[in-house]
C-alpha positions in Angstrom: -35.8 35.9 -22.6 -35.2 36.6 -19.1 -36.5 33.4 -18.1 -34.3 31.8 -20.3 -30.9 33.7 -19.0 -31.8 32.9 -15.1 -31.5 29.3 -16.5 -28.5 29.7 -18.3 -26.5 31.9 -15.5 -27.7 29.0 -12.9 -26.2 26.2 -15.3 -23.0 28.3 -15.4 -22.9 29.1 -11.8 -23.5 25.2 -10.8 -20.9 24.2 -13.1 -18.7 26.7 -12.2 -18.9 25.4 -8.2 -18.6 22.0 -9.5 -15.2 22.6 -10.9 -14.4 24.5 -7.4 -15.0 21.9 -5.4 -12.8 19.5 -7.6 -9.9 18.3 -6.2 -6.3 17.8 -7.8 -4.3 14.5 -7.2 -1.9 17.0 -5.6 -4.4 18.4 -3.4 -5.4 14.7 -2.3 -2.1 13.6 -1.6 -1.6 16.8 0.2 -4.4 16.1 2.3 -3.4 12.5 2.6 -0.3 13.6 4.0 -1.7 16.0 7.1 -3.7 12.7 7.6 -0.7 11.0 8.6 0.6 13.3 10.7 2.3 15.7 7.8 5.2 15.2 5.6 7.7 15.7 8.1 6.6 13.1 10.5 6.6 10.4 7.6 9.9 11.5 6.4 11.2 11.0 9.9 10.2 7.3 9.7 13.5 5.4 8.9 12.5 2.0 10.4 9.3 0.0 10.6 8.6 -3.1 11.9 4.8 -4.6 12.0 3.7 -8.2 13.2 0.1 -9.5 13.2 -2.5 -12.4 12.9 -5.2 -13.5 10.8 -7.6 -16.3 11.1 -8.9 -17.6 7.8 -12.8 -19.1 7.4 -11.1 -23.0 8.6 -9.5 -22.2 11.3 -6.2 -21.7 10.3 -3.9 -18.6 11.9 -1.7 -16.9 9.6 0.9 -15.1 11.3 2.7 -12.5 9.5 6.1 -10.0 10.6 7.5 -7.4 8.0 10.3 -4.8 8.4 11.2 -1.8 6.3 14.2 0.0 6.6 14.8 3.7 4.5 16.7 2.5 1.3 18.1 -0.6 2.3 15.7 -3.4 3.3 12.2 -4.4 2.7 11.5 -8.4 4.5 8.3 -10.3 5.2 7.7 -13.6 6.9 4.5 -15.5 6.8 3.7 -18.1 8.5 0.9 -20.8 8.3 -0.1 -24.6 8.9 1.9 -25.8 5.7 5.1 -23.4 6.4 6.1 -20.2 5.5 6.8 -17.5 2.8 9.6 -15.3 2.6 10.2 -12.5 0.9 13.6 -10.5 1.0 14.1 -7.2 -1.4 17.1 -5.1 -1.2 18.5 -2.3 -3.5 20.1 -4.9 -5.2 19.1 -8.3 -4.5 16.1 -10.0 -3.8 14.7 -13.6 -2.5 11.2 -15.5 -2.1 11.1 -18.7 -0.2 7.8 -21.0 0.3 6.8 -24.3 0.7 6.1 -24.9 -2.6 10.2 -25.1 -3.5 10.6 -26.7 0.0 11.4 -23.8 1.7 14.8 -23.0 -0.6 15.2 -19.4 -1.4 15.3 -18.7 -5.4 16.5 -15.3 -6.8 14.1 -12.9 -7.5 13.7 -12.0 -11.2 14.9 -8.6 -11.9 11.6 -6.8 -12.8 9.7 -8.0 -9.7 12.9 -6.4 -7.6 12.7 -3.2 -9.6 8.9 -3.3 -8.7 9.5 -4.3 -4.7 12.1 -0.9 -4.4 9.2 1.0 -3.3 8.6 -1.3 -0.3 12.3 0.2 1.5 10.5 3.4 1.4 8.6 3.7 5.1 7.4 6.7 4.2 5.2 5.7 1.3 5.1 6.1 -2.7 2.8 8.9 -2.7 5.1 11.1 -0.1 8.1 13.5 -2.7 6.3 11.0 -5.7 7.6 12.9 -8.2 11.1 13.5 -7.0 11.4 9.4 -7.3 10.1 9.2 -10.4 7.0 8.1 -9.7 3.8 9.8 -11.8 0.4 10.3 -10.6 -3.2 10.5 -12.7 -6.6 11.5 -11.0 -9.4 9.0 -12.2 -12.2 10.2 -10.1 -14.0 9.1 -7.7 -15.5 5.5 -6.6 -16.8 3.7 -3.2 -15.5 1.4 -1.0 -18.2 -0.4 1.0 -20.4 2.8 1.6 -17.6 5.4 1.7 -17.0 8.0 -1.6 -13.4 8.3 -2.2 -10.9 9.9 -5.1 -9.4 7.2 -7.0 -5.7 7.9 -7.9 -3.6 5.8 -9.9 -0.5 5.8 -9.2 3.1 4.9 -11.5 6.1 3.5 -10.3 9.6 4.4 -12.1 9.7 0.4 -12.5 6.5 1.0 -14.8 4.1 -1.0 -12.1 1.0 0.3 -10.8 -0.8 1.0 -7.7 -4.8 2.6 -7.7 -5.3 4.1 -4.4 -9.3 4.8 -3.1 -8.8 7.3 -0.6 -11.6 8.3 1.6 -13.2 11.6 1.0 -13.7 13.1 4.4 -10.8 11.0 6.5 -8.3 11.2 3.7 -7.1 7.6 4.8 -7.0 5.0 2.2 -9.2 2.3 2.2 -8.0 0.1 -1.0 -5.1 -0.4 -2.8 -5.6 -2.3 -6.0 -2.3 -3.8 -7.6 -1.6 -6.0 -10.2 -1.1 -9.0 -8.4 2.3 -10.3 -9.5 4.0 -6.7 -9.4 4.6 -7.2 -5.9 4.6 -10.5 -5.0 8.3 -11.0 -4.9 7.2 -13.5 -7.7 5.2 -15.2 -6.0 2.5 -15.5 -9.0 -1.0 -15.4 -8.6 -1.6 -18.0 -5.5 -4.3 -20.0 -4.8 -4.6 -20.2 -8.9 -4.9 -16.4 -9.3 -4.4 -14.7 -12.7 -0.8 -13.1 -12.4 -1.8 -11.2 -14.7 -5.0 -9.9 -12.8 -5.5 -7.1 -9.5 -6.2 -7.7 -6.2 -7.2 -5.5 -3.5 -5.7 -4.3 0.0 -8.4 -3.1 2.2 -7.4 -0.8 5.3 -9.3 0.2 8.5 -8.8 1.3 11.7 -6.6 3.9 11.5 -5.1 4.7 15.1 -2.3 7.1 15.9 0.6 6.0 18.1 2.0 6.8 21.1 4.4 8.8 19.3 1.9 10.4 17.1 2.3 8.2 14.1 -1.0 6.9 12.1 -1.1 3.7 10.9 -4.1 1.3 9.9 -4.3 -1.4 12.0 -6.0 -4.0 9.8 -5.5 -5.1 6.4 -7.4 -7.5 4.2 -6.1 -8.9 1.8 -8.5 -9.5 -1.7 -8.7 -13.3 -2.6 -8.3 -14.7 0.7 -10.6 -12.4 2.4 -9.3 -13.1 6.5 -8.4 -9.6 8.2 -5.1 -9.2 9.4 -4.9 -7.2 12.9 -1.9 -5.8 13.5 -0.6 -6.2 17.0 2.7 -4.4 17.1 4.0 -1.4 15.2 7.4 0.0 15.7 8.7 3.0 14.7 12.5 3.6 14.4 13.7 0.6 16.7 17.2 -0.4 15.8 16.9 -3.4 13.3 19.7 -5.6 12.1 19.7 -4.9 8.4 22.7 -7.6 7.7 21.2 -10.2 9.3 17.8 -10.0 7.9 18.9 -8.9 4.5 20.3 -12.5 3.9 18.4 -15.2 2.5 18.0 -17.2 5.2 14.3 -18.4 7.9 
């Protein structure tokens, strides 16, 4: 009998550490958070402007610019051998241009605007989520590559989705997975993607500024699988919200 309650106060014990050791999505966003630099220096991020290059398996460069500006603006520009793609969100309006329509900008539709909102926000989704409406649900944990992460899935106030795999010992995060028409500015599936389907956004190489801001400094994107290197990250440079806020190259 003895025996038998050595067993049984082991199991409880082991279980009971188990649960200890468990982390809350609050306490992984928390973490998250200090990763970055803290709360404070993410809230203090009111413009950001990135520019980089990728090389895909033929040959081709893809050349890509994007600026983010608190509440107001959210614009991306990519550039390849065939042209360019576009995409322009604001708090009200939004635009996608590529050469598939000649280059011609078309209107956003409304839910893929609603969707893009949480691209003016430098700081990030997960940073106050709650106080914009957004909702968070632990699912775990997975891998990415050979790395254990938490797995958080994360709800927009527009109703889209992002599942965020964020490493367990760096508290960076390695993948985004997104339904792949929630963000595209409407861009659809591409290359004969499922709309309706995810795809992935792989991050590595997290450095921190000169002005002690971390950021990842490459990005791949799932699907077309070149890495993007980003070049030039700029914090809080004046940007010229009018201009770039119109539908036009």
């Amino acid at each position: 009998m003895s025996k038998l309650r050595t067993i049984v106060f082991s199991i409880i014990l082991l279980t009971a550490g188990a649960f200890a050791k468990a982390q809350t999505a609050d306490e992984v966003i928390a973490k998250y958070i200090d990763a970055l630099g803290g709360k404070e220096k993410l809230l203090s991020i009111k413009t950001l402007y990135t520019e980089g290059t990728a090389v895909m398996q033929n040959g081709m460069e893809i050349n890509s610019r994007s600026w983010r500006v608190k509440d107001k603006l959210f614009r991306q520009e990519t550039s390849f051998t065939m042209g360019s793609v576009v995409v322009i969100a604001t708090p009200t309006k939004g635009w996608v241009s590529n050469p598939r329509n000649g280059g011609a900008f078309t209107a956003m539709p409304d839910q893929q605007l609603k969707n893009m909102q949480a691209q003016l926000d430098p700081a990030g989704p997960l940073v106050d989520y709650a106080a914009k409406g957004n909702k968070v649900e632990m699912l775990g944990k997975d891998t990415v590559g050979a790395k254990n992460c938490y797995k958080l899935k994360l709800t927009l106030a527009s109703g889209a989705y992002i599942t965020y795999f964020i490493d367990v010992e760096s508290y960076h995060i390695l993948r985004e997975a997104r339904k792949r028409d929630a963000f595209s500015g409407g861009g659809g599936g591409g290359r004969g993607g499922n709309p309706e389907g995810e795809f992935n956004l792989d991050f590595g190489d997290y450095q921190k500024t000169s002005d002690g801001y971390v950021f990842p400094y490459t990005v791949v994107i799932g699907g077309f699988g070149a890495r993007t290197n980003l070049e030039k990250i700029e914090v809080n440079k004046p940007v010229d919200v009018e201009k770039l806020g119109k539908p036009e190259n």
